[in-house]
C-alpha positions in Angstrom: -0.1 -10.8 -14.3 3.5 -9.5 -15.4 3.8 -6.1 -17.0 4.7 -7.4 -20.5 1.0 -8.9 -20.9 0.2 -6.0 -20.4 1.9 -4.4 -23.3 1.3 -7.3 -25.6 -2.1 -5.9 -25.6 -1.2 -3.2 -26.6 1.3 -4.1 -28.9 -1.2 -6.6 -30.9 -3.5 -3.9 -30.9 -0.7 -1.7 -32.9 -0.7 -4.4 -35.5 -4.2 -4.3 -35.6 -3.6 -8.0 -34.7 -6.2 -8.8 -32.1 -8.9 -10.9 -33.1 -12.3 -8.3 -32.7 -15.0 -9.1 -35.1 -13.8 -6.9 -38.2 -10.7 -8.6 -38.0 -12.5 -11.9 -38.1 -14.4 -11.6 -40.6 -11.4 -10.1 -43.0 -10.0 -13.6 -42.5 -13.1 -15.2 -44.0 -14.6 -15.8 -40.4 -18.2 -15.6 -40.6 -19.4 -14.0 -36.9 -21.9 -11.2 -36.2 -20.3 -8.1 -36.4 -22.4 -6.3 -33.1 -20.0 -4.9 -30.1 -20.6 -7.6 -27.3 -20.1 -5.0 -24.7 -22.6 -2.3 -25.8 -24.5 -3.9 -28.1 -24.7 -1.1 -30.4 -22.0 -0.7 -33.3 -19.5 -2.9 -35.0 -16.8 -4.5 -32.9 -13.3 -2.6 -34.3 -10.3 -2.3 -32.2 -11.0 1.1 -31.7 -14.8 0.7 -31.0 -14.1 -1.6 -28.5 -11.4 0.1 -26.6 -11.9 3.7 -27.4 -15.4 4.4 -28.2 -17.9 2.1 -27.3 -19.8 3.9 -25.0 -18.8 1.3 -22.0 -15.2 2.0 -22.8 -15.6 5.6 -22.6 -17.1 5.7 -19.2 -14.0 3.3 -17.9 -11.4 5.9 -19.6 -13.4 8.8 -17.9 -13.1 6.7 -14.5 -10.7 5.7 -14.1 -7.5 7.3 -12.4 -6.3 8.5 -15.7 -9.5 10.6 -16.5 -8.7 10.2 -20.4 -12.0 11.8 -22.5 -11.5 8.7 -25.1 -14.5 10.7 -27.5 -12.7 13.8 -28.6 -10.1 11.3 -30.0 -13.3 9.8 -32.5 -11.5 10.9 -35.7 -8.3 10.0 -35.0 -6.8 6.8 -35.8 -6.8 4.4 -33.4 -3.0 3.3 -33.6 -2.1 7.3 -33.9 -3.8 7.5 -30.4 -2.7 4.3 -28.7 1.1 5.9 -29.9 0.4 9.0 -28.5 -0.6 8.1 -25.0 2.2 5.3 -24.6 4.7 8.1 -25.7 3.5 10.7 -23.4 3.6 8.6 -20.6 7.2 7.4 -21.8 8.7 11.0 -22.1 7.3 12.7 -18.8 7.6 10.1 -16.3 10.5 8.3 -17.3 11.5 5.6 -15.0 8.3 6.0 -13.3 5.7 3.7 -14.9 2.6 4.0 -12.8 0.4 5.8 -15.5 1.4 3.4 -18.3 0.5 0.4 -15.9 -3.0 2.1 -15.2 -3.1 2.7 -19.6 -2.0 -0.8 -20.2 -4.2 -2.5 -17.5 -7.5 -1.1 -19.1 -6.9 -2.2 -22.5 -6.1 -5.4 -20.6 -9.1 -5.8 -18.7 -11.1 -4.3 -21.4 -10.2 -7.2 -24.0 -10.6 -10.1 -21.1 -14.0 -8.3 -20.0 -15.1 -8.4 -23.8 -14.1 -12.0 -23.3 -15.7 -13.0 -20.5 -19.1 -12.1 -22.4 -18.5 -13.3 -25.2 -17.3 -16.7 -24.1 -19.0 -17.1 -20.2 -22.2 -15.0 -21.0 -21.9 -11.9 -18.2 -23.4 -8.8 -18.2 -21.2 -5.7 -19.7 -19.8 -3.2 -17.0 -17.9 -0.8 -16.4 -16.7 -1.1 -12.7 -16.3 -4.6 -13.8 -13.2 -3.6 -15.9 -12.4 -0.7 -13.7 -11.6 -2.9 -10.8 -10.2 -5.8 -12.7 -8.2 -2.8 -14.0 -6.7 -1.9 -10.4 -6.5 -5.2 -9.1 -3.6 -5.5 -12.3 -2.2 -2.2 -11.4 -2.1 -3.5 -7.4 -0.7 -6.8 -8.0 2.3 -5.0 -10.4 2.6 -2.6 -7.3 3.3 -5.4 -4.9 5.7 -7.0 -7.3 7.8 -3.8 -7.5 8.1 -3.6 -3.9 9.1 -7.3 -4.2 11.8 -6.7 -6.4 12.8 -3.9 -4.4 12.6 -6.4 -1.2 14.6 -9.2 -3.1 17.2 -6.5 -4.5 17.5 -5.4 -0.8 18.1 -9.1 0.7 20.4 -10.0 -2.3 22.2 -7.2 -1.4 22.4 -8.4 2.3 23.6 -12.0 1.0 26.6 -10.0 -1.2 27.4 -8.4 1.9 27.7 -11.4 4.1 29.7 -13.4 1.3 32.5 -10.7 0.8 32.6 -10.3 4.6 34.4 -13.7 6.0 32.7 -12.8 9.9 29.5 -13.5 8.4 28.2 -16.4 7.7 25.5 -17.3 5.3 23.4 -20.6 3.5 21.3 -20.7 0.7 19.4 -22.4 -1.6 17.2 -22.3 -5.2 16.2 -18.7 -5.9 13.7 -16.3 -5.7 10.7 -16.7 -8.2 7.8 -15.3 -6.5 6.4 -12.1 -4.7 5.8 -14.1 -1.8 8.8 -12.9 0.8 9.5 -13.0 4.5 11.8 -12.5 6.8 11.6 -14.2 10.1 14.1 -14.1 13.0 14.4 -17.5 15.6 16.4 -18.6 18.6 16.3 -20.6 21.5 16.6 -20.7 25.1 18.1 -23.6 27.0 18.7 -24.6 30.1 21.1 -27.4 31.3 19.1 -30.5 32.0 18.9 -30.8 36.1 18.6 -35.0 36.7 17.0 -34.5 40.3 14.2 -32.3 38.4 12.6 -34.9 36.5 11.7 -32.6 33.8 11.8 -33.8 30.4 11.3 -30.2 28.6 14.3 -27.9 29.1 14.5 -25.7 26.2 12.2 -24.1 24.1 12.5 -22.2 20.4 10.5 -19.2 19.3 10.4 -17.5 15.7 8.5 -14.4 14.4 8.3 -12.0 11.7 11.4 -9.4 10.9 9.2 -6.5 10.7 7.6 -3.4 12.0 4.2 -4.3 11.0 1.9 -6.8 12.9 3.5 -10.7 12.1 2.4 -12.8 9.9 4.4 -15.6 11.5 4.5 -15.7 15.4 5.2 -18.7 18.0 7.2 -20.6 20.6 7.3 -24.4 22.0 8.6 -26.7 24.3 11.6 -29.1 23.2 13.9 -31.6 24.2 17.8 -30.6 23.8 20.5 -31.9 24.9 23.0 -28.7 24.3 22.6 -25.1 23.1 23.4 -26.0 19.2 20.8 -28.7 19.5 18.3 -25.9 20.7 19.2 -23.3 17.7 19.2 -26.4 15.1 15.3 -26.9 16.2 14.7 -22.8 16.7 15.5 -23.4 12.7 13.9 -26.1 11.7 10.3 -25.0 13.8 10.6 -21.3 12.5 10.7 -22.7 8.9 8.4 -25.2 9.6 5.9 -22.7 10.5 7.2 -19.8 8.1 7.4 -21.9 5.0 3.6 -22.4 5.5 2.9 -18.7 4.1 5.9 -17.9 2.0 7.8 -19.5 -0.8 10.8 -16.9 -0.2 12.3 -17.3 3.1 15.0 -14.8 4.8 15.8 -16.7 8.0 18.1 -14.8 10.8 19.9 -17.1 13.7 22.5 -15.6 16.1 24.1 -19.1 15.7 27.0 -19.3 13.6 28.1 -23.1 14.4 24.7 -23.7 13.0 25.2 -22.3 9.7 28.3 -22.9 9.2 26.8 -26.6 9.8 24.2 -25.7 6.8 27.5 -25.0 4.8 29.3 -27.9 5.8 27.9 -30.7 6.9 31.4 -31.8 8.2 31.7 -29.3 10.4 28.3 -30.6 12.3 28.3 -32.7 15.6 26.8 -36.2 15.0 23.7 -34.9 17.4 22.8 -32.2 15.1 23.6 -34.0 11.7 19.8 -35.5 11.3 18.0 -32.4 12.4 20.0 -30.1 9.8 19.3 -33.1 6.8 15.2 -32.0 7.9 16.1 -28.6 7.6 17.6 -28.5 4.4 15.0 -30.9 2.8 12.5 -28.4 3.9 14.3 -25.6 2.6 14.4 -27.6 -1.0 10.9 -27.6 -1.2 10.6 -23.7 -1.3 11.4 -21.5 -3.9 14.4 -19.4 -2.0 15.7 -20.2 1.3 18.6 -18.0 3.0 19.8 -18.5 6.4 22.0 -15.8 8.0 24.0 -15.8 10.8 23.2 -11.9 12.8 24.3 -10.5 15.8 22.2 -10.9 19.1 20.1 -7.9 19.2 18.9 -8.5 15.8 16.8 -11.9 16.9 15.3 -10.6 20.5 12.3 -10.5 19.8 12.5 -14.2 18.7 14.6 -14.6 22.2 12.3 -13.4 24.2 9.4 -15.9 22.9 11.7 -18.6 23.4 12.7 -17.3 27.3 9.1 -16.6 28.0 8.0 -20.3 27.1 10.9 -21.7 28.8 10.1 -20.2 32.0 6.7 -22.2 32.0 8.6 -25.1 32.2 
């Protein structure tokens, strides 16, 4: 849920727009006027989010500690401006409290909702942790933004410098985001061996945290490009399966200068990198970028340590 549904709440509720039951009936509406979450008192705006009883015990609760029923004779757009304001002027850039303010009147009107319209019980930890689950999921999408200004970043980077070499495509839309680092390790085919696998590709998660996205395979190469074209392809393959924003890392830069210029690609190659690109269509972001050696090891070392079973 995006911050500014958030606010619209509490915007409508400043225009005394939102449809409670007093509002209702001013427009000719005939509904009962009872509070659907207490049952006890007419449903207002600020009954419902300030001092029916249930909405007290959420303000008290919650992380905010706000003691909504000394406030009972003030109006309730006079409060609502009050908080919001306070909130603006000391924290400043820092909008945690006013997500935690906003995200109770929201889950207080879609709780009020859900009885209304679905028939469940009143509650306060009911709103309380629909409440935080709103203030988590705006959490994770700051620290996506923070991710995608950080990668975006990266990409400026690797455009203005000319060693670095970089593909992309579509454009981030989600706060679903990984990075994952592949490569390959290939061995030139031996004809008095008889084996048929003598490469193998591995790919896994550019981070310090356990991976989500981990593995290594046999394949069938006939040169080293070959081998980093399929390290690609597999580690999107398999990446693409939990994300819809994909940082990809490769040590190869024939290969994505190939991505860049399908002109520049060998004829072996040309079929594998078309695969890799309609994969890459389907997701929301996809950036490939050529790094130095050290930076794909741990994706080097899968692909060594599978080879060796050969």
């Amino acid at each position: 849920m995006a911050a500014n549904q958030y606010f619209s709440t509490s915007g409508r509720l400043l225009q005394r727009a939102l449809p409670t039951k007093d509002n209702l009936r001013k427009r000719g509406i005939q509904v009962t006027t009872e509070c659907v979450v207490c049952k006890n008192g007419l449903e207002s705006q600020s009954h419902l989010f300030r001092d029916c009883y249930v909405a007290q015990l959420v303000w008290k609760s919650s992380p905010l500690g706000i003691i909504s029923s000394n406030a009972a004779n003030v109006r309730m757009e006079e409060w609502l401006m009050s908080f919001l304001s306070y909130f603006f002027d000391q924290d400043g850039r820092e909008e945690g409290r006013l997500i935690q303010f906003t995200s109770i009147l929201w889950s207080i009107w879609l709780h009020r909702n859900d009885i209304l319209f679905r028939g469940v019980s009143g509650s306060p930890e009911t709103i309380l942790k629909a409440a935080q689950a709103h203030v988590h999921r705006w959490e994770q999408l700051q620290e996506f933004k923070k991710a995608t200004s950080q990668v975006v970043q990266e990409v400026d980077k690797a455009h203005r410098n000319q060693k670095v070499c970089v593909f992309k495509m579509g454009n981030c839309q989600s706060n679903n985001f990984i990075a994952v680092v592949v490569d390959a390790a290939w061995k030139k085919y031996d004809k008095m061996s008889k084996k048929h696998w003598i490469a193998a590709v591995g790919w896994e998660e550019d981070t310090n945290q356990p991976p989500r996205v981990q593995g290594a395979m046999k394949i069938f190469a006939q040169d080293p490009m070959q081998a980093e074209c399929y390290a690609i392809y597999w580690g999107l393959h398999h990446v693409s399966q939990v994300a819809r924003n994909v940082l990809l890392k490769s040590d190869c830069r024939e290969v994505v200068q190939a991505l860049q210029d399908p002109r520049k690609a060998s004829k072996h190659v040309a079929s594998i990198l078309v695969d890799i690109k309609n994969m890459a269509a389907s997701l929301d972001y996809f950036v490939c970028i050529n790094v130095c050696r050290d930076q794909v090891v741990k994706a080097h070392s899968l692909a060594q340590q599978e080879r060796k079973c050969l």
